[in-house]
C-alpha positions in Angstrom: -105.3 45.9 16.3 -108.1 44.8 14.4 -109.1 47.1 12.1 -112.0 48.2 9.3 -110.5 50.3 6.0 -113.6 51.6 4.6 -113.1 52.7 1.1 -115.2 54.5 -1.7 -116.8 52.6 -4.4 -115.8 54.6 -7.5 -112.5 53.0 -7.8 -111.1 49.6 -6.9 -108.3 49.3 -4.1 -105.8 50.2 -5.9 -107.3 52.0 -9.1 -106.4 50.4 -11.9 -106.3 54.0 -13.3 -107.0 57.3 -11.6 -107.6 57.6 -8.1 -106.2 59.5 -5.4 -108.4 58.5 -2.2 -108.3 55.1 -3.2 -105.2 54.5 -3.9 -104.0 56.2 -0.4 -106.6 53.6 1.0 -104.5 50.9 -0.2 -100.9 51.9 0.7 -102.2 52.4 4.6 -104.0 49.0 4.3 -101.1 46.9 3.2 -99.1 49.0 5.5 -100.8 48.3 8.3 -100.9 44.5 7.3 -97.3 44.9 6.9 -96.8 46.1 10.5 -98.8 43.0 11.9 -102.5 44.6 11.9 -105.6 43.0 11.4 -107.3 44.7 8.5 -110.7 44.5 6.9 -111.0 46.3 4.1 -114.7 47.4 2.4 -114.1 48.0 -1.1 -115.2 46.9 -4.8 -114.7 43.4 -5.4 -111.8 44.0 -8.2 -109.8 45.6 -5.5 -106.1 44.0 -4.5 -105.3 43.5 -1.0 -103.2 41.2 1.3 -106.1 42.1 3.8 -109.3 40.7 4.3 -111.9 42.0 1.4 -115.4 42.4 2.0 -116.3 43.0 -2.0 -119.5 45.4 -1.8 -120.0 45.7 -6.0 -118.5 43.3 -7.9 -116.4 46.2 -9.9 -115.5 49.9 -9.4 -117.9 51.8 -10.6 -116.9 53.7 -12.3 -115.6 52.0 -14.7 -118.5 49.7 -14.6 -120.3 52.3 -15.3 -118.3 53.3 -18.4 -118.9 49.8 -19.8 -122.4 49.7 -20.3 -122.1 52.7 -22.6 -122.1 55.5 -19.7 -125.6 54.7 -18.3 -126.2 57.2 -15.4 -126.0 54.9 -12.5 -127.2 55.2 -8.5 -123.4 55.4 -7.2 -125.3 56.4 -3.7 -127.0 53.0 -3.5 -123.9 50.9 -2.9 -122.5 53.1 -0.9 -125.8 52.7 1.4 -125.7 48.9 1.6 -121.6 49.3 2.4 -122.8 51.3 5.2 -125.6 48.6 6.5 -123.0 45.6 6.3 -119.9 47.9 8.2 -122.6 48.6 10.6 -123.6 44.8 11.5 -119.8 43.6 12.0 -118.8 46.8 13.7 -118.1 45.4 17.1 -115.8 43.1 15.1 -113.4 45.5 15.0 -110.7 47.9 17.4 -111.5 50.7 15.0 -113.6 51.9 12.0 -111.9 54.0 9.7 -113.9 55.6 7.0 -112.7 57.4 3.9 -115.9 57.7 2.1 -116.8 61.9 3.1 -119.5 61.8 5.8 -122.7 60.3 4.5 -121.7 57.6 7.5 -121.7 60.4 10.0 -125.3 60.0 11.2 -124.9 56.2 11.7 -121.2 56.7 12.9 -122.7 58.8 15.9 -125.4 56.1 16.8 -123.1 53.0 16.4 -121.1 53.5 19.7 -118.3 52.0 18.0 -115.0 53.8 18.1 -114.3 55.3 14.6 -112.1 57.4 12.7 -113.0 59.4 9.3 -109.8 61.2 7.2 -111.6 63.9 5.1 -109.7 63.3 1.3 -111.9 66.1 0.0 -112.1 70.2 -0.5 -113.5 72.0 2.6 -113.9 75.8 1.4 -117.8 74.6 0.4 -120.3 76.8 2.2 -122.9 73.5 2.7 -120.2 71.8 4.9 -119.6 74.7 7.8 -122.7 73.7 9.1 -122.5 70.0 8.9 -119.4 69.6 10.9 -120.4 72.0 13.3 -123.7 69.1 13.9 -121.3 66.4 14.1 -118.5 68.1 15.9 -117.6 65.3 18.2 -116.7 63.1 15.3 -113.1 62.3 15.0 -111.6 63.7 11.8 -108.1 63.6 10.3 -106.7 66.5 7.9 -104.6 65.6 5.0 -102.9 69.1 5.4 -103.4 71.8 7.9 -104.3 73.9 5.5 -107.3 71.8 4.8 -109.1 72.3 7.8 -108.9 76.1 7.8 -112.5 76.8 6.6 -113.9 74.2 9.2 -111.5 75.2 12.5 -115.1 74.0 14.6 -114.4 70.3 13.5 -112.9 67.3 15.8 -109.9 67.6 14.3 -107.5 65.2 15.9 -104.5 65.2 13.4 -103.0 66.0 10.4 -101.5 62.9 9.1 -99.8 63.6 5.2 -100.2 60.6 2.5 -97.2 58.5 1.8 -96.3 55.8 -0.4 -94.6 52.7 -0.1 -90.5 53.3 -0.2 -90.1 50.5 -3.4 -93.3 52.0 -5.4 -91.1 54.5 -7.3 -87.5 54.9 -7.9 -85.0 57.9 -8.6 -85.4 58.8 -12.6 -82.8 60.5 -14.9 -85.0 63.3 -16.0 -83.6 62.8 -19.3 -87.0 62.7 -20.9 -86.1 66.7 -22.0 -90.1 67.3 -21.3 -92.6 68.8 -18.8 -95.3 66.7 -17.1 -98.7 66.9 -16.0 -100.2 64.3 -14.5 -103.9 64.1 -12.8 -107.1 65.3 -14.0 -108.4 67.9 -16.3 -111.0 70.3 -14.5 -111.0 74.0 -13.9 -108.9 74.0 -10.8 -106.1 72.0 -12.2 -105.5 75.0 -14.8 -104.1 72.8 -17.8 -104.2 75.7 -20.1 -102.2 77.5 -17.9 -99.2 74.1 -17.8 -99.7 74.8 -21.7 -98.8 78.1 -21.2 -96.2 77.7 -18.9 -94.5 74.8 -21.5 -94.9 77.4 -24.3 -92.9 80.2 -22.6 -90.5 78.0 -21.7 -89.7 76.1 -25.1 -89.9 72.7 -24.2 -93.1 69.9 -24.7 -95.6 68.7 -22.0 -96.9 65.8 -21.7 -100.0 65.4 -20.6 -101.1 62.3 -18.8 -104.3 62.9 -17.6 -108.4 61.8 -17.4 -110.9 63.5 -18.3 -114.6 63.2 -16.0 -117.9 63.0 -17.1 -118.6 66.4 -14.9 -115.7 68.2 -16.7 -116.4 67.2 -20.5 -117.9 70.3 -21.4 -114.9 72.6 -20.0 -112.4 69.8 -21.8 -114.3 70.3 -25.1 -114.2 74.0 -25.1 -111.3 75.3 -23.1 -108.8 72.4 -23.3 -109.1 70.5 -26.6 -108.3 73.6 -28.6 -105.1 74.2 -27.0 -104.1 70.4 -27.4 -103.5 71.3 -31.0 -100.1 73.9 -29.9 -97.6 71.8 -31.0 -96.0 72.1 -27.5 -98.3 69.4 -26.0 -98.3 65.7 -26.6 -101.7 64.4 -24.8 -101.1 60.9 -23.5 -104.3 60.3 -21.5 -104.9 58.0 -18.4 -102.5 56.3 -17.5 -101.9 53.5 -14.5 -99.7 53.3 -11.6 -97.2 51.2 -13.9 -96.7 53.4 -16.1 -96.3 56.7 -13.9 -92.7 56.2 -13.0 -91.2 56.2 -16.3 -93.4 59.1 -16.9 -92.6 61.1 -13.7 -88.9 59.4 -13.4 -87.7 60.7 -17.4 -89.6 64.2 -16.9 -87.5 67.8 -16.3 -90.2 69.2 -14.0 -93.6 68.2 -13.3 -95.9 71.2 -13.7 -98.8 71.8 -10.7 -100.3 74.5 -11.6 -103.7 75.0 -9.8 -106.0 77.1 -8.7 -107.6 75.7 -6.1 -107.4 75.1 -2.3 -105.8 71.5 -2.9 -106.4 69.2 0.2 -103.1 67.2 -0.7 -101.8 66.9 -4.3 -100.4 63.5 -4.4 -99.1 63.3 -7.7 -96.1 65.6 -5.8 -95.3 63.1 -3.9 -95.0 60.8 -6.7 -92.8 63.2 -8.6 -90.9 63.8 -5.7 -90.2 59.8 -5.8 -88.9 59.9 -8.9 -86.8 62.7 -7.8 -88.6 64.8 -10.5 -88.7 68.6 -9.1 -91.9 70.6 -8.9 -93.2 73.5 -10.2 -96.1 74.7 -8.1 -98.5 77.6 -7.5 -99.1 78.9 -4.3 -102.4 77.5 -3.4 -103.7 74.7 -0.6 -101.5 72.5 0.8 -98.3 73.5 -1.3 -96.2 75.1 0.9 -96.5 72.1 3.3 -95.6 69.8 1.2 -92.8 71.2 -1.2 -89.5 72.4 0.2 -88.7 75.5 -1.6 -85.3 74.9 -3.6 -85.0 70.8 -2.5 -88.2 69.5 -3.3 -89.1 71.9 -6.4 -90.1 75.9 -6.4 -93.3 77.5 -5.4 -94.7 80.3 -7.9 -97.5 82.9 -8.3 -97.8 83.4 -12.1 -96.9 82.3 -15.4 -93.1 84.0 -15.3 -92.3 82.8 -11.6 -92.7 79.2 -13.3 -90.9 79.8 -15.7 -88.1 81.6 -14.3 -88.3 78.1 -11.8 -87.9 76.2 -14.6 -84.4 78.1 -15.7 -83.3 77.6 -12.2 -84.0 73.3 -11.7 -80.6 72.2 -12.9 -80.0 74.2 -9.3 -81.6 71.0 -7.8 -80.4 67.4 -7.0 -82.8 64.8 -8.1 -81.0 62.8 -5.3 -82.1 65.0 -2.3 -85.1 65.9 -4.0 -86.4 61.5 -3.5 -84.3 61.8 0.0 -86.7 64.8 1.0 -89.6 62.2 0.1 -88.4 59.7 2.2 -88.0 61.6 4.5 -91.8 62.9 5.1 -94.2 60.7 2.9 -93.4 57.1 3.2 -96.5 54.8 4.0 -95.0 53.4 7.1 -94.8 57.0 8.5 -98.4 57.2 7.9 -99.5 54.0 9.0 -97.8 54.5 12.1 -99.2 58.1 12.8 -103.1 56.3 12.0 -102.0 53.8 14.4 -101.2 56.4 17.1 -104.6 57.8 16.6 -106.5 54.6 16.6 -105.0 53.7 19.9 -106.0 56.8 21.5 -109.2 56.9 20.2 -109.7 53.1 21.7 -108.5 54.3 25.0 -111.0 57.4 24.7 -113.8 55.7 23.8 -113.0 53.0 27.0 -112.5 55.9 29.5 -115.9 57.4 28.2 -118.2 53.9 28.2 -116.3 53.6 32.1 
């Protein structure tokens, strides 16, 4: 098939850092390269691909943005030209498939072009009900069912969960005697409460995390404080290179949010290192850890760390089996591929 990957701006293809949506873009597009695709793929010009790139900024931006001393920059703009040039080659294409939200869904509508979006984002927003109930005969893709729950009047045409590639991580010792967090730090990813969790339970987390402009303020005066217990060791940001020591050596990687998550990738990293997880009961969890294989799922502060007491209960072994089993990248590519196919043969039947 030939087929258009259109990808946000913030972050190259891969990151080079952070990034979740991104860095999901990339696996499916050299995925579905792998399997004998044609791929475009619309992204910053620093991105890495074995696909065709059509470079829309020279540079993610932010990180671009970061290097001319954190000028406040119009990251709308690019995205509107990226829009204008997907538009004019669209008929070049079997499928568009958009990851960047919906500010494409008014043009997607008008292009007559069949087209896919997979919604990477929260849904529980109260502005967004009556958005996807204008554009309800857009295709959409969950990344969990639980995702879609707020928005049930959406074109939802599957769920399809992230995967990696099989070789991106391999099965770790946990011998690192430490707890991880990996991600970003922001309200919903409760940090201080990993910190509390690491305190009760006697052992150090690491912290390997960034920290975005939007969330300074709550870093400053929630967060930096409690870096000073002499339980935490804050690493930083760290790169897709260095994750699998990271993930591979920890005990237990610590999840502990309070937010509807749409996914949680970093526990499908973890899992790949075979590194158990210790979650809360919120978003996608429960679809995505097995309970007692995978890691445990809590509700407060003592259920994690009475989890914690119980992981030498678990096999790293089957915990990485259980992620081969459910989030490899070919599983996903070939679940995206499904759905392209039927939307081609939809979108023939209705123009007949």
């Amino acid at each position: 098939m030939r087929i258009a990957q259109v990808a946000p701006l913030y972050e190259s293809v891969p990151p080079q850092q952070y990034g979740g949506t991104e860095r999901v873009v990339s696996y499916l597009t050299e995925e579905l390269v792998r399997q004998g695709h044609d791929v475009t793929l619309f992204a910053s010009g620093d991105s890495l691909t074995s696909a065709r790139l059509v470079p829309m900024v020279p540079a993610a931006l932010r990180l671009a943005a970061g290097s001319n001393g954190g000028a406040t920059d119009d990251f709308m703009a690019p995205h509107v030209v990226m829009l204008e040039e997907v538009a004019t080659r669209a008929r070049e294409f079997d499928v568009v498939h958009y990851h960047i939200g919906y500010m494409h869904f008014p043009l997607s509508r008008r292009l007559g072009v069949t087209h896919l979006t997979t919604i990477h984002g929260r849904l529980d927003l109260r502005e967004l009900l009556p958005l996807f109930r204008t554009f309800n005969e857009l295709p959409v893709v969950s990344i969990s069912n639980h995702q879609r729950l707020p928005i049930p009047e959406a074109h939802w045409v599957s769920t399809i969960y992230h995967g990696l590639p099989a070789d991106l991580y391999s099965l770790g010792p946990g011998s690192g005697n430490y707890l991880a967090f990996l991600g970003r730090i922001s309200p919903e990813k409760r940090l201080d409460r990993a910190i509390w969790i690491a305190e009760r339970f006697g052992m150090e987390l690491r912290v390997a995390a960034k920290v975005d402009d939007a969330d300074r303020d709550y870093f400053e005066a929630r967060i930096r404080p409690l870096l000073r217990n002499s339980v935490v060791r804050f690493i930083g940001e760290i790169g897709e290179r260095e994750k699998n020591a990271f993930l591979g050596e920890a005990y237990a990687l610590l999840f502990p949010i309070e937010w509807p998550e749409p996914f949680g990738l970093v526990m499908i990293e973890a899992m790949a290192c075979g590194t158990p997880v210790i979650a809360y009961r919120r978003g996608s969890v429960p679809e995505i850890l097995q309970e007692g294989d995978t890691g445990f799922i809590v509700d407060s502060v003592d259920g994690a760390v009475a989890a914690l007491e119980r992981i030498g209960t678990l096999d790293r072994a089957r915990c990485r089996r259980g992620f081969e089993a459910r989030f490899l990248a070919e599983r996903m590519a070939e679940e995206y591929v499904a759905v392209y196919r039927r939307l081609v043969w939809e979108h023939g039947v209705a123009a007949a």
